[in-house]
Structures are given as structure tokens and as C-alpha cells.
DONU-318750 format. One line per 4 residues: number of its first residue (from 1); for each residue x, y, z of N, C-alpha, C. Coordinates in steps of 0.1 Angstrom, whole numbers, plus 5000, padded with zeros to 4 digits. Example, Ala and Ser with C-alpha at 12.3 -4.5 7.8 and 13.67 -1.06 7.14 Angstrom:
# residues 2
1) 5132 4943 5078 5123 4955 5078 5132 4967 5078 | 5128 4978 5071 5137 4989 5071 5129 5000 5079
***
This chain:
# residues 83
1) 6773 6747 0606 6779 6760 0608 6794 6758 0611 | 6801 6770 0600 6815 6768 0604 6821 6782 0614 | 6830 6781 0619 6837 6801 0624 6852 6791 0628 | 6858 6806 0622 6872 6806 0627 6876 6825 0627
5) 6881 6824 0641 6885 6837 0647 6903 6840 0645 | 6904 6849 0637 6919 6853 0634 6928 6852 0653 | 6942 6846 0650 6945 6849 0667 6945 6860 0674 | 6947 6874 0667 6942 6886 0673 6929 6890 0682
9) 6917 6878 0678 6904 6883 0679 6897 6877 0690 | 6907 6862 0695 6902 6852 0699 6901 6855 0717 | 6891 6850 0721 6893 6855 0738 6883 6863 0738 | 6877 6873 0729 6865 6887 0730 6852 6877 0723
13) 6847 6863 0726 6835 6861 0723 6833 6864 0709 | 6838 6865 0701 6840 6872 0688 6826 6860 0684 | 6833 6846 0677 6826 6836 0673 6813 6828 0678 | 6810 6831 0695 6801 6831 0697 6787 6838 0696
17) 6793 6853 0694 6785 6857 0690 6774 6863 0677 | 6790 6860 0669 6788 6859 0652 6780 6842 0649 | 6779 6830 0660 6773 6821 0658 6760 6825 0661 | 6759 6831 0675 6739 6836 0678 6737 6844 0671
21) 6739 6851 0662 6736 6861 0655 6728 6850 0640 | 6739 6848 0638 6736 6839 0623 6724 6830 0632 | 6723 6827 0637 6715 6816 0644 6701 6822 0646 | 6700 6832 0652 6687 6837 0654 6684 6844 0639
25) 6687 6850 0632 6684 6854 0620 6680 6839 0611 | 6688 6825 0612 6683 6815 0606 6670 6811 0607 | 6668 6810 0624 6656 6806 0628 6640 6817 0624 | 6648 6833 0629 6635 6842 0626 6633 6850 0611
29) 6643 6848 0600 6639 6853 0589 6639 6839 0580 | 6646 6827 0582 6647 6814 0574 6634 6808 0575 | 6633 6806 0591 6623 6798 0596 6629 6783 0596 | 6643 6782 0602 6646 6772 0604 6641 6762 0617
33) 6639 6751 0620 6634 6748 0631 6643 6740 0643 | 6656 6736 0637 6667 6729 0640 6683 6736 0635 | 6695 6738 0639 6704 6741 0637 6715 6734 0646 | 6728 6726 0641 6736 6720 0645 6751 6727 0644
37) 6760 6724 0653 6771 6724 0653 6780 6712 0654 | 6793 6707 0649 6801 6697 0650 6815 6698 0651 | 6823 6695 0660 6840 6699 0663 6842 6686 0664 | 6855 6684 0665 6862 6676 0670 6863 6680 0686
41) 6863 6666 0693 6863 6665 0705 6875 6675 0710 | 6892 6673 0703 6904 6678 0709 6899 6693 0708 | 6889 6700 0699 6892 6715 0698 6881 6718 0710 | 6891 6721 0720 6881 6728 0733 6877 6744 0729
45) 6881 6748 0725 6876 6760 0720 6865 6763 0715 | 6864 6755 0704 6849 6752 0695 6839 6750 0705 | 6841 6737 0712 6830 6734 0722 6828 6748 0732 | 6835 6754 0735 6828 6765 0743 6822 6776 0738
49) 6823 6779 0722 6818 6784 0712 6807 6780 0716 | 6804 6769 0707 6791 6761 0706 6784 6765 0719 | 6786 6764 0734 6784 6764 0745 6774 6778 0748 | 6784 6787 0744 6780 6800 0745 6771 6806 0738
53) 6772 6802 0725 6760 6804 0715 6744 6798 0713 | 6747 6788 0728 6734 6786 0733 6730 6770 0725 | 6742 6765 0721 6739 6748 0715 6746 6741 0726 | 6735 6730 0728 6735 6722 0741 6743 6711 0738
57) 6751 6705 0742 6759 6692 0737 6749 6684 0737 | 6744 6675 0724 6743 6657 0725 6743 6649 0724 | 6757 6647 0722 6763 6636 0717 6779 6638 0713 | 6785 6622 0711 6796 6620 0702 6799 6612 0691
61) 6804 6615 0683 6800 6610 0672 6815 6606 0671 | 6819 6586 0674 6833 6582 0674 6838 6582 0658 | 6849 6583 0661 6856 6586 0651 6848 6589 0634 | 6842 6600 0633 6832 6604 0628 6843 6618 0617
65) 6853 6619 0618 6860 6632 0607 6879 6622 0613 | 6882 6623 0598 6894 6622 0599 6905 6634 0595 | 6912 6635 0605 6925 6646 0604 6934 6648 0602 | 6940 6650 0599 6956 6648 0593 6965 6638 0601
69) 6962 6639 0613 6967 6631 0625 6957 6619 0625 | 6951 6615 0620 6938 6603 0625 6922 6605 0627 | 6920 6598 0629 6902 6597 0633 6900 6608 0645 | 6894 6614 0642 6885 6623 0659 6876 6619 0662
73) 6874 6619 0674 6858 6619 0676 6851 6637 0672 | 6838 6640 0673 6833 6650 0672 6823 6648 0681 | 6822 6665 0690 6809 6669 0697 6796 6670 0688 | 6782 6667 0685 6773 6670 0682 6764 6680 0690
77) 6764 6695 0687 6758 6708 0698 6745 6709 0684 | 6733 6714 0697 6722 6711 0685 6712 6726 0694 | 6704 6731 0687 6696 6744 0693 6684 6746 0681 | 6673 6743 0690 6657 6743 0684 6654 6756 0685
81) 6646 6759 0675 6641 6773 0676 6635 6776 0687 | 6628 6765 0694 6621 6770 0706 6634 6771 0717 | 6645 6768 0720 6655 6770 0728 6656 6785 0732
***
């Protein structure tokens, strides 16, 4: 799952809640049983996205995406249908 919130929008939960939304609709009309999210560690934003949208951190995944600037690490946020 990707989101990005225009800078006007950002601060109102906007992306969290357009992630639970997609998220429960995956799980109850898909029948998905697993859904992940992945950021880079530096974007604290993302991670409290993820946070809010009810994906639990677990893990890091070292230098796992490279960025214009170098290797990141990345958060792995993960939410079971039964969650």
C-alpha cells in the first residue's frame, strides 16, 4: 500500500484513514488475510500513518530501498484480518 497527502491536507488523519478504509474493504469484500505496509525508516510520518491505521511495526528491513541519497532502512507494519 502506497498514500501521499497533498501539504494542504496533511495533519487531518487524511492517509490514515484512507489506509483503514482500503484496508477493511480488502480484507471484508477481497478476503484478504494479510496486508503490509513499508517506509523508510527517516519518513516519521509514514510510520505514524501506518500506526494509526492499525499496522503494528515488525520489523526492519536494513538497507532494503535505495534513495536518491543512499540506502534506507525500511519499517515493515503488517495487520491480519483478525487484528
Amino acid at each position: 500500500m502506497s498514500y501521499w497527502v497533498v501539504p494542504g491536507a496533511r495533519g487531518r488523519s487524511v492517509a490514515a484513514r484512507a489506509a483503514d478504509a482500503l484496508t477493511r474493504w480488502a480484507f471484508g469484500e477481497i478476503g484478504f488475510h494479510r496486508l503490509a505496509i513499508q517506509h523508510s525508516t527517516a519518513n516519521t510520518a509514514s510510520c505514524r500513518v501506518a500506526v494509526r491505521a492499525g499496522y503494528s511495526l515488525e520489523g526492519t528491513l536494513r538497507q532494503a530501498i535505495k534513495h536518491a541519497d543512499g540506502w534506507h532502512d525500511w519499517h515493515l507494519h503488517g495487520r491480519l484480518r483478525t487484528d
